[in-house]
C-alpha positions in Angstrom: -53.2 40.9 -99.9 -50.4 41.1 -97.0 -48.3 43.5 -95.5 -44.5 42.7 -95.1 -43.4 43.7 -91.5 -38.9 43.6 -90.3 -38.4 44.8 -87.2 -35.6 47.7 -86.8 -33.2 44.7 -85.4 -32.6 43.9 -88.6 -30.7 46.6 -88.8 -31.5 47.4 -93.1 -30.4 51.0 -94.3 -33.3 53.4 -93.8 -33.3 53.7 -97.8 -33.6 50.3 -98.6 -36.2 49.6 -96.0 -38.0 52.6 -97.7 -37.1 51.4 -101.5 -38.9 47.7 -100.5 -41.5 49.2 -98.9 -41.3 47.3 -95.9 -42.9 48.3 -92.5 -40.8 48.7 -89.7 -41.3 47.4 -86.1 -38.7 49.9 -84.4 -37.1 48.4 -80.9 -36.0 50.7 -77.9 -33.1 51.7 -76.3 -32.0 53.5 -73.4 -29.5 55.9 -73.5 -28.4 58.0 -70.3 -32.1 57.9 -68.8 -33.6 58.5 -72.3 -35.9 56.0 -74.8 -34.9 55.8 -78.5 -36.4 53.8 -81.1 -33.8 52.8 -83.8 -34.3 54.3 -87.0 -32.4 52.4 -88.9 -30.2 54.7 -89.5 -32.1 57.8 -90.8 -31.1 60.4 -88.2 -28.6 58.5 -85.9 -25.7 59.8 -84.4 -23.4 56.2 -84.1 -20.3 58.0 -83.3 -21.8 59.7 -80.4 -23.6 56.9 -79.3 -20.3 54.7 -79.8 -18.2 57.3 -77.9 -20.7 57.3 -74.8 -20.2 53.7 -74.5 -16.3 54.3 -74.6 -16.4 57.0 -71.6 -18.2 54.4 -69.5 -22.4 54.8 -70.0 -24.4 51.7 -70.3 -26.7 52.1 -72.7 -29.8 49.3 -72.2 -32.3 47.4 -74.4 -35.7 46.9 -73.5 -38.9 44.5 -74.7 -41.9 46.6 -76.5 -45.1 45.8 -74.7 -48.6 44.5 -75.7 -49.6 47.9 -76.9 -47.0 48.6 -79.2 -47.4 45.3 -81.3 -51.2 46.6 -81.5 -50.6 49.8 -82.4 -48.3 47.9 -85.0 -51.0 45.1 -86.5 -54.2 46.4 -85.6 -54.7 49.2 -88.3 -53.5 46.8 -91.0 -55.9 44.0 -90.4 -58.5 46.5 -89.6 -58.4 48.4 -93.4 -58.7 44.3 -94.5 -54.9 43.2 -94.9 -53.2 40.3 -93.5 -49.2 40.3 -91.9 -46.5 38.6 -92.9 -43.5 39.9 -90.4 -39.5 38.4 -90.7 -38.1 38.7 -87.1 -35.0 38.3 -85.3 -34.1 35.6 -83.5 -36.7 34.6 -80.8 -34.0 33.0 -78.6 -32.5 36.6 -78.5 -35.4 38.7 -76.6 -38.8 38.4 -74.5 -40.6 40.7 -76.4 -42.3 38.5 -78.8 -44.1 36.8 -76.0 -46.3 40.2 -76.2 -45.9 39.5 -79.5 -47.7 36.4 -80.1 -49.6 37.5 -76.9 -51.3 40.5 -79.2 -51.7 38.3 -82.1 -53.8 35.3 -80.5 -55.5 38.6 -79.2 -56.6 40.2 -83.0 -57.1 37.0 -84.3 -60.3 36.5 -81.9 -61.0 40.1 -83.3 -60.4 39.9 -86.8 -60.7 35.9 -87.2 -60.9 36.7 -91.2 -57.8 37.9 -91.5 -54.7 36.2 -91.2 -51.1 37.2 -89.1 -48.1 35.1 -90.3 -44.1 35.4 -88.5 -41.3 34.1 -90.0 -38.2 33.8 -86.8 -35.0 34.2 -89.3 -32.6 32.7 -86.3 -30.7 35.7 -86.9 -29.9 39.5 -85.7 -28.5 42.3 -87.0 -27.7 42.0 -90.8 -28.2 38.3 -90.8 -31.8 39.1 -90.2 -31.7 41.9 -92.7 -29.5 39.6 -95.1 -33.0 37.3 -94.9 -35.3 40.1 -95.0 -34.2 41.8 -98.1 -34.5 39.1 -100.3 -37.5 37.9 -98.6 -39.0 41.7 -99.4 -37.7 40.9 -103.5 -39.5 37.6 -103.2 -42.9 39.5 -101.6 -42.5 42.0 -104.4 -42.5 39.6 -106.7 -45.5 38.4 -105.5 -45.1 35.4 -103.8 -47.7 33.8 -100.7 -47.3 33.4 -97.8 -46.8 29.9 -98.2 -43.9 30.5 -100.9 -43.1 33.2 -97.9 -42.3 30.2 -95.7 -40.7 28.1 -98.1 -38.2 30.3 -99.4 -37.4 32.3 -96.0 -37.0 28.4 -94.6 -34.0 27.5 -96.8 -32.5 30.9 -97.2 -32.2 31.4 -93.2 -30.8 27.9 -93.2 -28.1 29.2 -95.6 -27.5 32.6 -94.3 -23.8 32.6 -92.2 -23.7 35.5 -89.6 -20.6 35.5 -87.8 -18.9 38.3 -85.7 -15.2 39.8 -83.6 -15.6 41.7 -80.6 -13.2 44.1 -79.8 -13.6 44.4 -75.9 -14.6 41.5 -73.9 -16.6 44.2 -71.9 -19.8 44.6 -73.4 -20.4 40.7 -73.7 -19.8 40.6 -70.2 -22.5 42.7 -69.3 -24.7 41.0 -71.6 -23.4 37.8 -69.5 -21.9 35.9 -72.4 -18.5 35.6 -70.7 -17.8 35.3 -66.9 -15.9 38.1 -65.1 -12.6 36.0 -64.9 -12.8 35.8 -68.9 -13.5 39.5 -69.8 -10.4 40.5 -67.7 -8.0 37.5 -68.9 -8.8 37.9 -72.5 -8.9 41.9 -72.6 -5.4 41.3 -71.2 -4.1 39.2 -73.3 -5.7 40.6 -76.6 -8.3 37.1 -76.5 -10.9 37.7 -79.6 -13.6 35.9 -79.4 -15.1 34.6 -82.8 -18.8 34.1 -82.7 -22.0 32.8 -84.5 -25.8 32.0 -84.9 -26.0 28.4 -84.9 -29.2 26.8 -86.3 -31.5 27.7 -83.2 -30.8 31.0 -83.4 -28.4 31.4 -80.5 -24.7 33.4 -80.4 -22.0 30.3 -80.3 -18.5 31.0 -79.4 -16.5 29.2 -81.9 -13.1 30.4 -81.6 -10.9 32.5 -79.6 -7.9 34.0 -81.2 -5.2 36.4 -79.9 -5.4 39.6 -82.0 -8.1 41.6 -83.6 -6.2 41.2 -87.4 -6.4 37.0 -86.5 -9.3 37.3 -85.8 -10.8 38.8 -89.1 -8.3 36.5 -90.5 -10.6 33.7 -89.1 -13.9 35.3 -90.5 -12.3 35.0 -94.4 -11.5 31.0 -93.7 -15.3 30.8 -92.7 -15.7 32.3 -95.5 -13.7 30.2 -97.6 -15.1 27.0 -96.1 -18.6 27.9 -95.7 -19.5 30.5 -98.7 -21.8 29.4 -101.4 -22.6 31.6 -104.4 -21.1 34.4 -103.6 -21.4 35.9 -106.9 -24.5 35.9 -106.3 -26.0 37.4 -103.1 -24.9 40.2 -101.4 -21.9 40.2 -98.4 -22.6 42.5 -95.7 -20.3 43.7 -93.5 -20.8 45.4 -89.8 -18.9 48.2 -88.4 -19.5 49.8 -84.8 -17.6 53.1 -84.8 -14.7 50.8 -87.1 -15.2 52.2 -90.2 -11.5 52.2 -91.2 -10.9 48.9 -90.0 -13.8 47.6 -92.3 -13.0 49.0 -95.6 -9.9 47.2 -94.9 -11.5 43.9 -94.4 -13.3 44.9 -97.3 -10.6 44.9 -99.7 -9.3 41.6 -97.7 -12.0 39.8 -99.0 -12.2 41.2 -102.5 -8.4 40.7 -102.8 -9.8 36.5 -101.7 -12.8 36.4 -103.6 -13.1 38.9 -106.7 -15.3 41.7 -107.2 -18.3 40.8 -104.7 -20.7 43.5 -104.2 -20.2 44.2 -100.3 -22.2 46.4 -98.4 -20.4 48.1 -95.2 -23.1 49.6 -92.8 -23.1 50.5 -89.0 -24.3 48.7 -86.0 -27.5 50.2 -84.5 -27.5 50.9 -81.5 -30.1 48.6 -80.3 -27.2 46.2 -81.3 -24.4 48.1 -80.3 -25.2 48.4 -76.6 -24.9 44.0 -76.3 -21.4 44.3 -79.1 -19.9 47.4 -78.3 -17.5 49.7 -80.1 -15.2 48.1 -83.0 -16.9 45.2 -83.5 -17.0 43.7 -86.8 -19.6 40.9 -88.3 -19.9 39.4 -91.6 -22.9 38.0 -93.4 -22.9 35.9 -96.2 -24.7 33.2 -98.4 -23.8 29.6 -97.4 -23.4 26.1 -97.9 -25.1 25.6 -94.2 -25.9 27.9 -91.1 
């Protein structure tokens, strides 16, 4: 018997985290001097968060420590279960060095039991995306070696792109250079962006205009989706919600009646992005 651990980066509804019954690794932010863990949603104010980034604060991220994974782990290995956790892409953050730090840790302590991660390459809802049906998969009963298998050629199918809105936020993140935020927030520049196969954000296009842009996101889609009909599309919206619903009914009016899912960016998320971003996630032919 395992547990099935996500992390709150994953950014899954609070409802559909608690429908799968999935336990929740929540990751910090700071927000004008003060911690928050995301909640995924439960009891967040995005607006308000989204608006403080507009009048100039600077919200932060930060790394859980060695305790917090323990706190985490420990009490399910101790009551006799072993852990199966989907994460977000290792290439993205430091904290799971105290991750795998804590686990070499309980497995000296609990060398009967065993603790299993699965890195999805992803963030956001292309982790979530891979964590859903992974949690439909674990409810189905599957091992942790089916676990692996199936989570292996999903994630290598699962297409997580995103438009920025303001060249800003990536900026501070240091994603573009000083030069480039001013240029292309001048000229209207929109960076089109991905999660290539190791897990890292790739700049793949830059085009002039927020509408081109999503423009560009539906010929990804065209080129790269694979059974649509089938899995869900997820689109992200920080503090855009207009502007999604839009791209919503772009893509139905491309593809039929798929069953898309708008949701908000956390702000764990949000802080890197920044307000009116917009990301799609779908099933396809190749990462």
């Amino acid at each position: 018997m395992y547990q099935l651990f996500c992390d709150s980066n994953c950014e899954l509804w609070h409802t559909t985290v608690k429908e799968l019954g999935l336990n929740v690794i929540r990751m910090p932010y700071i927000l004008d001097g003060e911690e928050y863990l995301y909640d995924m949603g439960e009891n967040t104010d995005f607006k308000g968060f989204f608006d403080k980034m507009r009048a100039g604060a600077t919200p932060k991220t930060a790394a859980l420590n060695e305790y917090a994974y323990t706190e985490y782990f420990e009490p399910v290995l101790a009551r006799g279960e072993d852990i199966y956790y989907i994460t977000f892409s290792h290439q993205m953050s430091g904290t799971f060095n105290a991750m795998k730090n804590v686990i070499a840790q309980l497995k000296e302590k609990y060398p009967e039991r065993e603790i299993r991660y699965f890195d999805s390459k992803l963030i956001s809802l292309g982790s979530g995306f891979v964590t859903y049906y992974g949690a439909l998969k674990y409810k189905e009963g599957a091992t942790m070696d089916e676990m692996d298998e199936y989570l292996t050629e999903l994630s290598a199918h699962t297409a997580t792109y995103f438009v920025v809105n303001d060249l800003t936020y990536l900026h501070r993140g240091g994603r573009v250079s000083g030069l480039s935020k001013v240029i292309g927030n001048l000229l209207g520049i929109k960076p089109v962006l991905y999660f290539n196969e190791e897990g890292k954000i790739v700049n793949i296009n830059k085009v002039k205009g927020f509408k081109k842009a999503l423009a560009a996101l539906l010929d990804y889609m065209k080129a790269k989706g694979s059974e649509l009909d089938k899995y869900k599309v997820y689109i992200l919206q920080a503090d855009c919600e207009k502007e999604a619903e839009a791209f919503a009914e772009s893509i139905r009016a491309k593809f039929g009646a798929l069953d898309i899912e708008i949701q908000p960016v956390g702000p764990v998320i949000g802080a890197h992005c920044g307000p009116g971003t917009i990301g799609l996630i779908f099933h396809s032919k190749e990462k």
